[in-house]
C-alpha positions in Angstrom: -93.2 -4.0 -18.1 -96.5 -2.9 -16.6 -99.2 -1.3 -18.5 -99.5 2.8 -18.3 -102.7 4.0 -17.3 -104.2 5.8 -20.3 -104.4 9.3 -18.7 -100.3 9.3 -18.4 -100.0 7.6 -22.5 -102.3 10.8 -23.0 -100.1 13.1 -21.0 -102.9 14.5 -18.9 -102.2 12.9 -15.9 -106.1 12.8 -14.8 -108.2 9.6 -14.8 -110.7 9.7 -17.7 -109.0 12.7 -19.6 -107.5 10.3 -22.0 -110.9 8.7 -23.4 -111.8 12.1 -24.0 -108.8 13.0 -26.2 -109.4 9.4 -27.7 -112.9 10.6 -28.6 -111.9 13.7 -29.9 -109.7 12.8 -32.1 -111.7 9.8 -33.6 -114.6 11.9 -34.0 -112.3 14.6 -35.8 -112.5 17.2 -33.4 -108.8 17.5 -32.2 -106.3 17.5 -35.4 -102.7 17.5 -35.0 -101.0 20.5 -36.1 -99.3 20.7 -38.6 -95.6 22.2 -39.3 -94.4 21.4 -42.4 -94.6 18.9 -45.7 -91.7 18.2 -47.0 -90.6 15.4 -49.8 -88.8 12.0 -48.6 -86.1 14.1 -50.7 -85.4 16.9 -47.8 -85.5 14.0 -44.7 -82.6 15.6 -43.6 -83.9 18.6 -43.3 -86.9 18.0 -41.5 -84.2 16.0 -39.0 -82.3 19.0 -38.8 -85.7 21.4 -37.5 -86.5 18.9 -34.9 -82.9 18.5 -33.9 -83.2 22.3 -33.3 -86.5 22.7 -31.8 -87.4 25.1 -34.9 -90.9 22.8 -35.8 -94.1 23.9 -34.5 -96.4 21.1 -35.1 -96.3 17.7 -36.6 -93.8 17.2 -39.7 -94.7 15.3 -42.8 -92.7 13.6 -45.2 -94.3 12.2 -48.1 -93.3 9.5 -50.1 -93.0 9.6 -53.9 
């Protein structure tokens, strides 16, 4: 398996855009976005919105 240039693991597809998302988000300036938080509990759930295409963001379960 050969080694992805970084632009194309970012999914910008132009030399040297990918060390600027890297920076970015190391120096806090890009966040993900957020969807929802939802409890370990209700994993199914948050299954079920991706599944569907009904998220908007990132999903987070947190662990009791």
């Amino acid at each position: 398996m050969r080694a992805r240039p970084l632009c194309v693991r970012a999914g910008t597809g132009e030399e040297g855009a990918g060390e600027h998302l890297l920076a970015a988000v190391a120096d806090s300036r890009a966040r993900p976005l957020i969807d929802s938080t939802l409890s370990f509990d209700t994993a199914a759930e948050a299954a079920q919105r991706l599944r569907s295409h009904q998220e908007h963001g990132k999903i987070i379960l947190t662990v009791p």
